[in-house]
PDB file of N, CA, C and O in Angstrom:
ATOM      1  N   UNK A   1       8.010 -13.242   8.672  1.00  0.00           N
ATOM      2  CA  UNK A   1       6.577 -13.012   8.740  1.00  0.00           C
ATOM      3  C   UNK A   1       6.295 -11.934   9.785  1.00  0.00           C
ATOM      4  O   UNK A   1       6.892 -11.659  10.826  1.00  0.00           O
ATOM      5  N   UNK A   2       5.325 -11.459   9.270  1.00  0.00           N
ATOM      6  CA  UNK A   2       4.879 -10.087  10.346  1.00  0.00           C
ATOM      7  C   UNK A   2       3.689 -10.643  10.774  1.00  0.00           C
ATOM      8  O   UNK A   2       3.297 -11.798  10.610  1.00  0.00           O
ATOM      9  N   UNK A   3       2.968  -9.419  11.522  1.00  0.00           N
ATOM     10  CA  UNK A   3       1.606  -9.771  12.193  1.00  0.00           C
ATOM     11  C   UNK A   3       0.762  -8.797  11.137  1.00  0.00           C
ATOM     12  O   UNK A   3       1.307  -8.256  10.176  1.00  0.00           O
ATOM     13  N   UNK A   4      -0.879  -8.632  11.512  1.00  0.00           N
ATOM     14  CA  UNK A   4      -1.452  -7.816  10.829  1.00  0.00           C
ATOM     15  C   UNK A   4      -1.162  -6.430  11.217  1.00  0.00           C
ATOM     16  O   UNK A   4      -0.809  -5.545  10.438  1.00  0.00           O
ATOM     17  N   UNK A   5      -1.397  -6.273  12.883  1.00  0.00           N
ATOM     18  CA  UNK A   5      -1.053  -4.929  13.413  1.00  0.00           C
ATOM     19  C   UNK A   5       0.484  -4.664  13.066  1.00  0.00           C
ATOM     20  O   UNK A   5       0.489  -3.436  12.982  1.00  0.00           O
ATOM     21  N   UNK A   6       1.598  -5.024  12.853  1.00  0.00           N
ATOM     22  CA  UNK A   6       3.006  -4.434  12.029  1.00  0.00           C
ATOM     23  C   UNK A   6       2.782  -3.917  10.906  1.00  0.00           C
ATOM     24  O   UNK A   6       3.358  -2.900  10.520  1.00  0.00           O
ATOM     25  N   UNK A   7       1.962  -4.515  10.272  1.00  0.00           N
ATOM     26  CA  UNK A   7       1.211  -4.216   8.680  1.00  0.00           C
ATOM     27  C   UNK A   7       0.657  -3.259   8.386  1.00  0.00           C
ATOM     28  O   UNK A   7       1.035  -2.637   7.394  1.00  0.00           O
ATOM     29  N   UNK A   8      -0.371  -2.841   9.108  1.00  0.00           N
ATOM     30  CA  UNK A   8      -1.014  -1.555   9.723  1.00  0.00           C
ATOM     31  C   UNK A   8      -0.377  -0.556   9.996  1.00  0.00           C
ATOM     32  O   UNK A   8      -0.591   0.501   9.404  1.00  0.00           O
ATOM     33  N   UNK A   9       0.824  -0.712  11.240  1.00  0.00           N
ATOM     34  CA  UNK A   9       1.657   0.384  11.401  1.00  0.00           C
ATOM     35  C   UNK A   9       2.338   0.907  10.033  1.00  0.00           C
ATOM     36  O   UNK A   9       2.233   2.032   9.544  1.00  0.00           O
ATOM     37  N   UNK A  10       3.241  -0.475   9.423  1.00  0.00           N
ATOM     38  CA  UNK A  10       3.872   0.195   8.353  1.00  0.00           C
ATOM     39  C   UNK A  10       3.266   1.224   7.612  1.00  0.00           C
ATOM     40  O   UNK A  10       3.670   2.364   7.383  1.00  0.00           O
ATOM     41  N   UNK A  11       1.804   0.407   7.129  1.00  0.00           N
ATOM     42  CA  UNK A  11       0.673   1.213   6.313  1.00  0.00           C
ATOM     43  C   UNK A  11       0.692   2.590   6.791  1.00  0.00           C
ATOM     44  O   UNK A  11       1.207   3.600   6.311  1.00  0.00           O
ATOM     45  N   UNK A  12      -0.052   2.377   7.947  1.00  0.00           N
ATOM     46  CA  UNK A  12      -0.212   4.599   8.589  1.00  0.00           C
ATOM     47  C   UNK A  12       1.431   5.139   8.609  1.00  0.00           C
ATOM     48  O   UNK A  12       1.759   6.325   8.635  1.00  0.00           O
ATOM     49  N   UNK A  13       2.198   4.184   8.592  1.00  0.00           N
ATOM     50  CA  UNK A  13       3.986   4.830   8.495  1.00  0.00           C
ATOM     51  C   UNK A  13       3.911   5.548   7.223  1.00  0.00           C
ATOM     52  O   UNK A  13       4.202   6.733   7.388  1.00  0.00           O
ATOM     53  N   UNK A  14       3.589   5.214   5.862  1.00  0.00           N
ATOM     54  CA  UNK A  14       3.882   5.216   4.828  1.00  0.00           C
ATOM     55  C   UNK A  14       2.979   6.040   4.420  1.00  0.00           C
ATOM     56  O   UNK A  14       3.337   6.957   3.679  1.00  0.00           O
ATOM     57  N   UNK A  15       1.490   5.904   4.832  1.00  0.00           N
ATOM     58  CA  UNK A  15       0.539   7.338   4.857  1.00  0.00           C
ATOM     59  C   UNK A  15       0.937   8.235   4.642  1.00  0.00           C
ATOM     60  O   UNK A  15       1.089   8.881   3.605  1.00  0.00           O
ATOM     61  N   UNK A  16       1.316   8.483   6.349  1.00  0.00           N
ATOM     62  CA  UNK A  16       2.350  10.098   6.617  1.00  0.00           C
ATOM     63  C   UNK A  16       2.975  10.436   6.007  1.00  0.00           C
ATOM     64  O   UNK A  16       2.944  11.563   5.513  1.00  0.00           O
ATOM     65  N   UNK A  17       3.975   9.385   5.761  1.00  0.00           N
ATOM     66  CA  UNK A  17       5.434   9.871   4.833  1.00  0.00           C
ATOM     67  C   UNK A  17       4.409  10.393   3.448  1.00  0.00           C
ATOM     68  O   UNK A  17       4.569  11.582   3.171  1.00  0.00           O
ATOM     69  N   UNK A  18       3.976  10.072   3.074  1.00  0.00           N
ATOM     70  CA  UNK A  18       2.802  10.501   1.619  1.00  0.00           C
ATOM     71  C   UNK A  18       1.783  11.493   1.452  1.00  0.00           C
ATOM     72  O   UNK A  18       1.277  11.981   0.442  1.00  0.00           O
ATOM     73  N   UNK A  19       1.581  11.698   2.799  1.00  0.00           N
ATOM     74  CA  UNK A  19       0.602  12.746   2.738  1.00  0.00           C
ATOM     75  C   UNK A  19      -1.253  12.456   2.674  1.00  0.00           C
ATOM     76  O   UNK A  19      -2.072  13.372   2.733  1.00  0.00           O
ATOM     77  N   UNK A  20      -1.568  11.133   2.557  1.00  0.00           N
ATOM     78  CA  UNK A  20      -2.659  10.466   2.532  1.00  0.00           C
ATOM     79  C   UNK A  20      -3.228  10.162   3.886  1.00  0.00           C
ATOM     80  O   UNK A  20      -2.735  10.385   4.992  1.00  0.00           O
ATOM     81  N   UNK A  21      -4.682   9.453   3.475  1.00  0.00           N
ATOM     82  CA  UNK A  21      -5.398   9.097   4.880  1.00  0.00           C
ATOM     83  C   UNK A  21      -6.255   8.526   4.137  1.00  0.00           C
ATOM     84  O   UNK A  21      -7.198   8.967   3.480  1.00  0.00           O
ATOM     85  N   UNK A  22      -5.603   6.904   4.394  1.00  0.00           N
ATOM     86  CA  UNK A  22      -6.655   6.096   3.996  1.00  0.00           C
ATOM     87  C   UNK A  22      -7.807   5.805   5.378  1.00  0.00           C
ATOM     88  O   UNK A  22      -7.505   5.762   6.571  1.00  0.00           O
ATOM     89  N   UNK A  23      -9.199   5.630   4.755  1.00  0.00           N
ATOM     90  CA  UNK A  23     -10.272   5.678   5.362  1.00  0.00           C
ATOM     91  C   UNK A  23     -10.214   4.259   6.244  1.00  0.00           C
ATOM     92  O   UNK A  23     -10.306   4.328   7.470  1.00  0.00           O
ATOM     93  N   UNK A  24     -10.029   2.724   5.450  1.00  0.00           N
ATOM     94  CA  UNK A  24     -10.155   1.709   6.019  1.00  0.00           C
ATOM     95  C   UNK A  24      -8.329   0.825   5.711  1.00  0.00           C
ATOM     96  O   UNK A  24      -7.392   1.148   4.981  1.00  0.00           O
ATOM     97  N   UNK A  25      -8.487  -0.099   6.473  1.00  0.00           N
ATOM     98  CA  UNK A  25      -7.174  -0.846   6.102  1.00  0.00           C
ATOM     99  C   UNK A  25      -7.862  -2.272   6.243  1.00  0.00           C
ATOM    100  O   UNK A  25      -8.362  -2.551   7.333  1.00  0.00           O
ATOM    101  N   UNK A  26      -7.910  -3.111   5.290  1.00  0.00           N
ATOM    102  CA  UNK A  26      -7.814  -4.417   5.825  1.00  0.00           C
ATOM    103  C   UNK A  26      -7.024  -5.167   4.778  1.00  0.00           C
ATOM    104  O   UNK A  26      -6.451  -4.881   3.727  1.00  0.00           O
ATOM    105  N   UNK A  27      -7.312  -6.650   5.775  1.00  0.00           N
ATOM    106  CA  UNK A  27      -6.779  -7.878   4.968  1.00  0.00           C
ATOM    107  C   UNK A  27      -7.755  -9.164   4.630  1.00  0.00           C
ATOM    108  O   UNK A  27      -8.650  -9.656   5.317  1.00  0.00           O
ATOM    109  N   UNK A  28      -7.243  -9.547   3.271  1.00  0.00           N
ATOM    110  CA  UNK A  28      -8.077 -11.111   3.426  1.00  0.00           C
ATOM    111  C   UNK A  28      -7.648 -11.240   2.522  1.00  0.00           C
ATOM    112  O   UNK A  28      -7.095 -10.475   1.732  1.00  0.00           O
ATOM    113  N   UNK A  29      -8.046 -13.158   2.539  1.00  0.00           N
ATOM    114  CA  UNK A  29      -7.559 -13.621   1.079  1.00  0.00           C
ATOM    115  C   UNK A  29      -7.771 -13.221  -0.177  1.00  0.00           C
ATOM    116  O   UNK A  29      -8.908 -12.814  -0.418  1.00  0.00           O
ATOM    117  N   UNK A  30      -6.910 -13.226  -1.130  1.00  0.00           N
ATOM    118  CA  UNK A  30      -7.036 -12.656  -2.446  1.00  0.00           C
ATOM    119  C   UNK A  30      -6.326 -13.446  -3.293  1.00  0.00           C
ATOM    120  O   UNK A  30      -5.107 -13.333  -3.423  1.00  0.00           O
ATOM    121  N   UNK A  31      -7.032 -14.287  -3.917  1.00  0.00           N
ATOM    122  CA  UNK A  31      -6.558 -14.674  -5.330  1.00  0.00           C
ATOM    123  C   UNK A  31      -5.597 -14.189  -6.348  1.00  0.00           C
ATOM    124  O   UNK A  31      -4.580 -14.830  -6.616  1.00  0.00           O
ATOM    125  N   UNK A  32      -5.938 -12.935  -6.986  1.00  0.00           N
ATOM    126  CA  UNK A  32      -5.370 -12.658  -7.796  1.00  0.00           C
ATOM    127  C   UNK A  32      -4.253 -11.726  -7.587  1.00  0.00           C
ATOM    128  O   UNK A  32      -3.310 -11.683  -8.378  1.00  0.00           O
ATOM    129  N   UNK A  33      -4.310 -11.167  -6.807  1.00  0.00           N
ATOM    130  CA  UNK A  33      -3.331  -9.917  -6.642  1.00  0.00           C
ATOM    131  C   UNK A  33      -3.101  -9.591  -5.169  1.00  0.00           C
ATOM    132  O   UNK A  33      -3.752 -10.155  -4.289  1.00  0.00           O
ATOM    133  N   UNK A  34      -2.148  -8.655  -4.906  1.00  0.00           N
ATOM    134  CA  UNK A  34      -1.590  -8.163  -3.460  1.00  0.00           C
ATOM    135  C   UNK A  34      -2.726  -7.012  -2.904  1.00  0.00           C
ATOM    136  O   UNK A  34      -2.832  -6.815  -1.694  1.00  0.00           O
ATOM    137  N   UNK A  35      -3.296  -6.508  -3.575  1.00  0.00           N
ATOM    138  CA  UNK A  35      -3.845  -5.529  -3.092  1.00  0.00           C
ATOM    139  C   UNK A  35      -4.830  -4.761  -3.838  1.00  0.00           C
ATOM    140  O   UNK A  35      -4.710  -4.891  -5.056  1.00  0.00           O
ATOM    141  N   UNK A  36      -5.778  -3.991  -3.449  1.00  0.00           N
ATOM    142  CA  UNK A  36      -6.247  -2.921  -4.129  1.00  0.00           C
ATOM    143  C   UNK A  36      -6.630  -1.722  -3.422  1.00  0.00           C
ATOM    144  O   UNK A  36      -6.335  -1.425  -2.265  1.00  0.00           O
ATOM    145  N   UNK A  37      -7.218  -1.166  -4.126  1.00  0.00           N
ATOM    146  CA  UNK A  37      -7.575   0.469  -3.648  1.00  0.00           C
ATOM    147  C   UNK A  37      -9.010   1.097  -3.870  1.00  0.00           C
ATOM    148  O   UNK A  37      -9.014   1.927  -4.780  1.00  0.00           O
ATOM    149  N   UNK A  38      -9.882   0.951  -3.426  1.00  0.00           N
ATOM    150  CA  UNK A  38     -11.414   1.576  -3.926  1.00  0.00           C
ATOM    151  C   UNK A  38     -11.160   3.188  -3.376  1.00  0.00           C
ATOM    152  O   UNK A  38     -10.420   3.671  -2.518  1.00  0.00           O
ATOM    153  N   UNK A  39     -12.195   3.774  -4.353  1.00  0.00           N
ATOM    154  CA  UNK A  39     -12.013   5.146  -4.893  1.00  0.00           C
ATOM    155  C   UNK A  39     -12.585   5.814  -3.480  1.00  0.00           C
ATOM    156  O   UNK A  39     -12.299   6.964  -3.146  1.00  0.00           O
ATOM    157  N   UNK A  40     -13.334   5.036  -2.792  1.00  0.00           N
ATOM    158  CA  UNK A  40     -12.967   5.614  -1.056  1.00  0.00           C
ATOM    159  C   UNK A  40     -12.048   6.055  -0.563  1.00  0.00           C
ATOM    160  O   UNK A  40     -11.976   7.153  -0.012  1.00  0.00           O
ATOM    161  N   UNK A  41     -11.280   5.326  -0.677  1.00  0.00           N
ATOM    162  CA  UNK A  41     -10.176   5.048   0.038  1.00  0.00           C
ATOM    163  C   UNK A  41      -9.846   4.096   1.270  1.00  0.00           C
ATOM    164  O   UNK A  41      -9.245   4.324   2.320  1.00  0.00           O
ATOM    165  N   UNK A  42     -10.492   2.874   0.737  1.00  0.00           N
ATOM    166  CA  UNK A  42     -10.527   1.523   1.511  1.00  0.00           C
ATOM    167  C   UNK A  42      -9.663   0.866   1.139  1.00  0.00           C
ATOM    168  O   UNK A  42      -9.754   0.765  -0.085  1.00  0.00           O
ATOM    169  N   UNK A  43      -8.502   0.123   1.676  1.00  0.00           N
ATOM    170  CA  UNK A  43      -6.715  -0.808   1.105  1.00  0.00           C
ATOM    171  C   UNK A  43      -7.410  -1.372   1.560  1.00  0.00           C
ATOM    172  O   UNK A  43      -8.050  -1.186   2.595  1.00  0.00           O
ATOM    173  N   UNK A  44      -7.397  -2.366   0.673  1.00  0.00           N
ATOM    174  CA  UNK A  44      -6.952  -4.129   1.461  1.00  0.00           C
ATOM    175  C   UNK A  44      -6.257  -4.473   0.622  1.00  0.00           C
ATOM    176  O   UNK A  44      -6.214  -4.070  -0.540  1.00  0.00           O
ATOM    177  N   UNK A  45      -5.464  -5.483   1.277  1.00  0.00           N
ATOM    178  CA  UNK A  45      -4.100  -6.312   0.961  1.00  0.00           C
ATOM    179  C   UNK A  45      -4.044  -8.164   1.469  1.00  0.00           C
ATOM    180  O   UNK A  45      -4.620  -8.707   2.412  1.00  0.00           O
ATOM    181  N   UNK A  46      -3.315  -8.637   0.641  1.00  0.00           N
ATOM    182  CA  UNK A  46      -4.143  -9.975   0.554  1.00  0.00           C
ATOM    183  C   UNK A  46      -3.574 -10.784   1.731  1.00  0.00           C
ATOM    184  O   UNK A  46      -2.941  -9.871   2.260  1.00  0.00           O
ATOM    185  N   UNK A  47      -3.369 -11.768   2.450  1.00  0.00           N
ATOM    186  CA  UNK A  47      -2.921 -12.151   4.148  1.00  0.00           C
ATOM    187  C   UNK A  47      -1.374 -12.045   3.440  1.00  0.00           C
ATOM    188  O   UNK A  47      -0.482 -11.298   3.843  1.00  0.00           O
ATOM    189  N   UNK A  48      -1.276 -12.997   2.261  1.00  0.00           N
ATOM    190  CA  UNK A  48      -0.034 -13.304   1.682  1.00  0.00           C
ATOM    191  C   UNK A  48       1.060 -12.370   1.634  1.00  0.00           C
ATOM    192  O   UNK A  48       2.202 -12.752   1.377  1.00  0.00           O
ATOM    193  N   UNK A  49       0.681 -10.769   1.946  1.00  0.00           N
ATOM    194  CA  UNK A  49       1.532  -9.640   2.020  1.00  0.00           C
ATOM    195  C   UNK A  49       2.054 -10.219   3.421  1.00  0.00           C
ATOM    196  O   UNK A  49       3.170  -9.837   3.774  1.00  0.00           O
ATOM    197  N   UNK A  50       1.649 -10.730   3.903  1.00  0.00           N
ATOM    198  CA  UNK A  50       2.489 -10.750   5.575  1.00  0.00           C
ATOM    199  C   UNK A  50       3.769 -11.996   5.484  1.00  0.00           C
ATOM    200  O   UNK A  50       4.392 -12.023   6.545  1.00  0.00           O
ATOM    201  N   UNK A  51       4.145 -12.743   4.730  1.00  0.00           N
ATOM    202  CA  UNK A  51       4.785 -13.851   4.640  1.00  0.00           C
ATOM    203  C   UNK A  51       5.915 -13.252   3.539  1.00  0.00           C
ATOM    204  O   UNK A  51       6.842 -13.966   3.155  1.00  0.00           O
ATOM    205  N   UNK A  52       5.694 -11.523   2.960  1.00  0.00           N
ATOM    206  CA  UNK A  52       6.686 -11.097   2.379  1.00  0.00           C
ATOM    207  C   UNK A  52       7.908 -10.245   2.967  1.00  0.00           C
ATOM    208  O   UNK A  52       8.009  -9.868   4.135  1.00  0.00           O
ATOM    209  N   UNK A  53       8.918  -9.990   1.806  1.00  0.00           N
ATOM    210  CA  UNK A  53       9.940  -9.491   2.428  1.00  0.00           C
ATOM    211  C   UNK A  53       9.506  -7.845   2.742  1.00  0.00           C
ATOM    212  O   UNK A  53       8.687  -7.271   2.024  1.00  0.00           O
ATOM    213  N   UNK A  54      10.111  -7.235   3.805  1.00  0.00           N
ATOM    214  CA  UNK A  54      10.184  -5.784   4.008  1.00  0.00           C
ATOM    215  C   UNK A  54      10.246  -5.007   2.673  1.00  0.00           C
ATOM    216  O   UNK A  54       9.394  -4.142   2.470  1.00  0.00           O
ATOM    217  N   UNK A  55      11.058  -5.223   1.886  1.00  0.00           N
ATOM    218  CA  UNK A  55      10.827  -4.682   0.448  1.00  0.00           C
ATOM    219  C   UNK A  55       9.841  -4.904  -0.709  1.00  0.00           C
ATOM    220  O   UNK A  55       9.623  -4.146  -1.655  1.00  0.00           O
ATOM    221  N   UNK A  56       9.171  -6.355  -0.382  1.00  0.00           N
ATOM    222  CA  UNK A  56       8.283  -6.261  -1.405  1.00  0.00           C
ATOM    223  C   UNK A  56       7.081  -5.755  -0.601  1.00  0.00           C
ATOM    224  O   UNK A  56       6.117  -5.469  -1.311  1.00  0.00           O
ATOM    225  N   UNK A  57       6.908  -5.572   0.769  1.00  0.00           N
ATOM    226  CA  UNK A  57       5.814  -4.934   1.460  1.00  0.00           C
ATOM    227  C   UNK A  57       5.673  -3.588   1.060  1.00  0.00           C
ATOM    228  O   UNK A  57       4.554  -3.089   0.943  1.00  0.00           O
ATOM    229  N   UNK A  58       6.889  -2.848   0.800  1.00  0.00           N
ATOM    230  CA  UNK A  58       7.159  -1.665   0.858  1.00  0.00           C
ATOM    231  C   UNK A  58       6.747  -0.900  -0.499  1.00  0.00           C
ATOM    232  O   UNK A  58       6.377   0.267  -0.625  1.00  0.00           O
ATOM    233  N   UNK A  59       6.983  -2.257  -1.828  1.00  0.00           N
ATOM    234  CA  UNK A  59       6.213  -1.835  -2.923  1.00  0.00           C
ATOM    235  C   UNK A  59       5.048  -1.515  -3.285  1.00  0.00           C
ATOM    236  O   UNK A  59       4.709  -0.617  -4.056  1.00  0.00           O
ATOM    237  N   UNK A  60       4.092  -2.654  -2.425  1.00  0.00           N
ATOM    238  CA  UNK A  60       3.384  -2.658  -2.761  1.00  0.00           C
ATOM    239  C   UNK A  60       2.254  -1.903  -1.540  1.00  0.00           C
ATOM    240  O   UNK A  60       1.027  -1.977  -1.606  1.00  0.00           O
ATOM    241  N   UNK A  61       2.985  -1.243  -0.539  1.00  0.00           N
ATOM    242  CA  UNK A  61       1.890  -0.896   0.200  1.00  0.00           C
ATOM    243  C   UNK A  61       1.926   0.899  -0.267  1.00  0.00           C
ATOM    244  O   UNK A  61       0.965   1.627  -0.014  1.00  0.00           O
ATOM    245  N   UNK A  62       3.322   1.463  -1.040  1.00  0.00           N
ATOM    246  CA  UNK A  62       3.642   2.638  -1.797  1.00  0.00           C
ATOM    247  C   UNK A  62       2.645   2.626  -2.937  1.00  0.00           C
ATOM    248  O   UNK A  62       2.266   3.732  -3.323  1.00  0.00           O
ATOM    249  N   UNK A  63       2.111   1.444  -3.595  1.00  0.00           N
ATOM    250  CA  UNK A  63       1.872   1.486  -4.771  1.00  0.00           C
ATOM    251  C   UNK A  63       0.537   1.107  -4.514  1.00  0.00           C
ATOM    252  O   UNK A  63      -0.123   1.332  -5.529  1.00  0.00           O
ATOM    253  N   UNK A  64      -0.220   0.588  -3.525  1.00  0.00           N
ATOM    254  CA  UNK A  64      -1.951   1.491  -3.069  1.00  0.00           C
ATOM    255  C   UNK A  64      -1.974   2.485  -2.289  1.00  0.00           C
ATOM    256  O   UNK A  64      -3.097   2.861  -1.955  1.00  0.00           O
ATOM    257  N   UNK A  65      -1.003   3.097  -1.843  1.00  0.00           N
ATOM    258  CA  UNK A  65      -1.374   4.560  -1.144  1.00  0.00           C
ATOM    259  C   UNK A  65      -0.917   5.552  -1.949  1.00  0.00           C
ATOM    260  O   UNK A  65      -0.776   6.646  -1.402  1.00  0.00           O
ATOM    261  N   UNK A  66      -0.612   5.453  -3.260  1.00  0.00           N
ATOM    262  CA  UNK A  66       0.026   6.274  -3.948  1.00  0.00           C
ATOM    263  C   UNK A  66      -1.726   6.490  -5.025  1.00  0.00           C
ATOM    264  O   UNK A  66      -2.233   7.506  -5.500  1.00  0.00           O
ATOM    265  N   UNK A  67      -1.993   5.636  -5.036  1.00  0.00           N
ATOM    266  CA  UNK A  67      -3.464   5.512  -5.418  1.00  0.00           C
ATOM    267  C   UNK A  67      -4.707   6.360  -4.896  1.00  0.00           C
ATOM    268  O   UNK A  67      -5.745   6.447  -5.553  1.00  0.00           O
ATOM    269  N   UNK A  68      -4.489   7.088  -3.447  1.00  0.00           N
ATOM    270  CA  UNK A  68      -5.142   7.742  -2.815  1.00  0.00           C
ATOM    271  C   UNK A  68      -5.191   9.438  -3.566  1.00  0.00           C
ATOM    272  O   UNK A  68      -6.013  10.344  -3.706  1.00  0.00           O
ATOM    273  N   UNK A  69      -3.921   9.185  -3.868  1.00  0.00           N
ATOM    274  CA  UNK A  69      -3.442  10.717  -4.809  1.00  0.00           C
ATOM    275  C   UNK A  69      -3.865  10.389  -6.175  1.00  0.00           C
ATOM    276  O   UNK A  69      -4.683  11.199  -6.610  1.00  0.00           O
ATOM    277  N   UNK A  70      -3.615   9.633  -6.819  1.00  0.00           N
ATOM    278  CA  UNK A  70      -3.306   9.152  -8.424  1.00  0.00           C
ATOM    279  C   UNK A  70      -4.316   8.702  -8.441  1.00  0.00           C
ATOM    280  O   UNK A  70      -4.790   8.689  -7.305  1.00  0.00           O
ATOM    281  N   UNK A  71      -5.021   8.251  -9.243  1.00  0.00           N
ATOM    282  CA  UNK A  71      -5.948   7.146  -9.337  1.00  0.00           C
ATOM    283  C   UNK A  71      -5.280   6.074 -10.144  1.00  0.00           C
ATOM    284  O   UNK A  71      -5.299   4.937  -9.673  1.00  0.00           O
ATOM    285  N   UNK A  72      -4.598   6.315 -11.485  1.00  0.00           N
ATOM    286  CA  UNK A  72      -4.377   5.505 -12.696  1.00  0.00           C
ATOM    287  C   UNK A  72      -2.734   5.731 -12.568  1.00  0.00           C
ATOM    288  O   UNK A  72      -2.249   6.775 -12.130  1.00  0.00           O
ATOM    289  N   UNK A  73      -1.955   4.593 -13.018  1.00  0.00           N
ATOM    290  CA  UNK A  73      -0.670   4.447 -13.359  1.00  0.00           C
ATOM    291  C   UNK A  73      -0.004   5.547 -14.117  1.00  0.00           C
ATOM    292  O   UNK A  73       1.155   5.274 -14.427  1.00  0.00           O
ATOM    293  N   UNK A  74      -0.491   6.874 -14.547  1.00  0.00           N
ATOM    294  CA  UNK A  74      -0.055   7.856 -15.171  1.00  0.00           C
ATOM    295  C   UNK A  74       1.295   8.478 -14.558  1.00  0.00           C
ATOM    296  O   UNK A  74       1.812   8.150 -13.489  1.00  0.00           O
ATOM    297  N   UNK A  75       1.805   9.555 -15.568  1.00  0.00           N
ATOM    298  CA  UNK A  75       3.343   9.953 -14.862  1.00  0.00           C
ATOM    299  C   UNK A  75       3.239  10.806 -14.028  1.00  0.00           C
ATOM    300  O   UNK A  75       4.213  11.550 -14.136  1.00  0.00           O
ATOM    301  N   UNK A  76       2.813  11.012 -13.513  1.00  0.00           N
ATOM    302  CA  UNK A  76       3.102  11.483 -11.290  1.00  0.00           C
ATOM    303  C   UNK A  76       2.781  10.701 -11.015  1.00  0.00           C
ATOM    304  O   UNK A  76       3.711  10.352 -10.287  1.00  0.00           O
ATOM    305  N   UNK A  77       1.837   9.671 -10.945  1.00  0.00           N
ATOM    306  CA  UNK A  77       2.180   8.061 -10.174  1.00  0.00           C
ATOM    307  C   UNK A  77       3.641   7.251 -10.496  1.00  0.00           C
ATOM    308  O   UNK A  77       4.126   6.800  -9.459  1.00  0.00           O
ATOM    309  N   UNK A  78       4.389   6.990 -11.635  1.00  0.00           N
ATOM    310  CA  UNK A  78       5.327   6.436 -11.614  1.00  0.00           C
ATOM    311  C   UNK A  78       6.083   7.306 -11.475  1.00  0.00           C
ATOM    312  O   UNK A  78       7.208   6.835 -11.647  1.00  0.00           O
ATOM    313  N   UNK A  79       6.150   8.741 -11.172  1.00  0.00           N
ATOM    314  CA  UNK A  79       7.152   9.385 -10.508  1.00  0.00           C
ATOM    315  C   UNK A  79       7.424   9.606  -8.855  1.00  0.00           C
ATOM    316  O   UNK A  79       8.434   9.923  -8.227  1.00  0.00           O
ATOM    317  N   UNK A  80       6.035   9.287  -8.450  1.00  0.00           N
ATOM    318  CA  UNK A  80       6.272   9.279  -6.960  1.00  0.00           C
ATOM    319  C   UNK A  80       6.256   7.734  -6.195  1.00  0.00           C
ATOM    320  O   UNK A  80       6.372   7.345  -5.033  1.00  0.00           O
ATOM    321  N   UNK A  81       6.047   7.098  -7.516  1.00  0.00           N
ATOM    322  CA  UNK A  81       5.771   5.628  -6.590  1.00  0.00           C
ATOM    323  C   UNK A  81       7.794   5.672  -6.374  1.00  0.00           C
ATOM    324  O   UNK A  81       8.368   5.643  -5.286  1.00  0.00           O
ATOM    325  N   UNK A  82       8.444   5.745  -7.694  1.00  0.00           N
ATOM    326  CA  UNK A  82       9.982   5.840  -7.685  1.00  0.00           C
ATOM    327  C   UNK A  82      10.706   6.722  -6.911  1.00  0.00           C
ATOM    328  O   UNK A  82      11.884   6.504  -6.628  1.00  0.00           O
ATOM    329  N   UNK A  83      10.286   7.403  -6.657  1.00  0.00           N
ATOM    330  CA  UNK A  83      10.468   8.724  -5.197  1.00  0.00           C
ATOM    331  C   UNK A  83      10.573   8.055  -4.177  1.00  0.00           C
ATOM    332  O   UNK A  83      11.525   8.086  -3.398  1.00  0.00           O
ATOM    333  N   UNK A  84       9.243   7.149  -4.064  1.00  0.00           N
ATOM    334  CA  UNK A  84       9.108   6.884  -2.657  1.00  0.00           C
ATOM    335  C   UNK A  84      10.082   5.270  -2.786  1.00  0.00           C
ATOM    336  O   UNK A  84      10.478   4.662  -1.791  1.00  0.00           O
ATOM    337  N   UNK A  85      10.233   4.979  -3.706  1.00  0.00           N
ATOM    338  CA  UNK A  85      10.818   3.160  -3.651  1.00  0.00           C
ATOM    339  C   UNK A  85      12.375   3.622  -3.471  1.00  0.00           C
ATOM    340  O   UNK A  85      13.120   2.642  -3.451  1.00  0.00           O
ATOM    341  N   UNK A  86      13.009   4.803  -3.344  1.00  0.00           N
ATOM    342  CA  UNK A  86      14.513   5.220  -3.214  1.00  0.00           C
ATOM    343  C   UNK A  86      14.439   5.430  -1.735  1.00  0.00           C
ATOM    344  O   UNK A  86      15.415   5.134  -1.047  1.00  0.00           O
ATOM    345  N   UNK A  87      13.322   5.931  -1.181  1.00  0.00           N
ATOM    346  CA  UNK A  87      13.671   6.444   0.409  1.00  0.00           C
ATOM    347  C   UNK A  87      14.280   5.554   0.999  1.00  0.00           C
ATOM    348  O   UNK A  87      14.631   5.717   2.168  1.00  0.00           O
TER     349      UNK A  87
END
């Protein structure tokens, strides 16, 4: 388990490495899913990301900041989300 501020860091870690700047970062509970992305550029991610492994953090925090660029699952999103899931 991590904290929120490790979460955060990773997040602005993974920014950089991407080239993005998300506007807000948060967390809270979420039902249905790990995360999302509003067309702001506001992440939140659900607490339950913190009780995961380094790798599934890593998916899924690639795969809303990859959203900042992309909007939709199209092919330069699944080419850079796979770019970035090899680093």
């Amino acid at each position: 388990m991590i904290t929120r501020e490790e979460l955060i860091h990773e997040v602005q870690g993974w920014a950089k490495e991407i080239g993005v700047h998300p506007k807000e970062i948060h967390l809270r509970k979420m039902k249905r899913k790990w995360a999302s992305c509003s067309s702001k550029g506001r992440l939140t991610f659900a607490l339950d990301i913190l009780q995961q492994s380094k790798t599934t953090r890593k998916e899924i925090i690639l795969h809303e900041l990859l959203h900042l660029k992309y909007p939709n699952h199209g092919r330069m999103f699944r080419v850079m989300l796979k770019h970035f899931l090899e680093i």
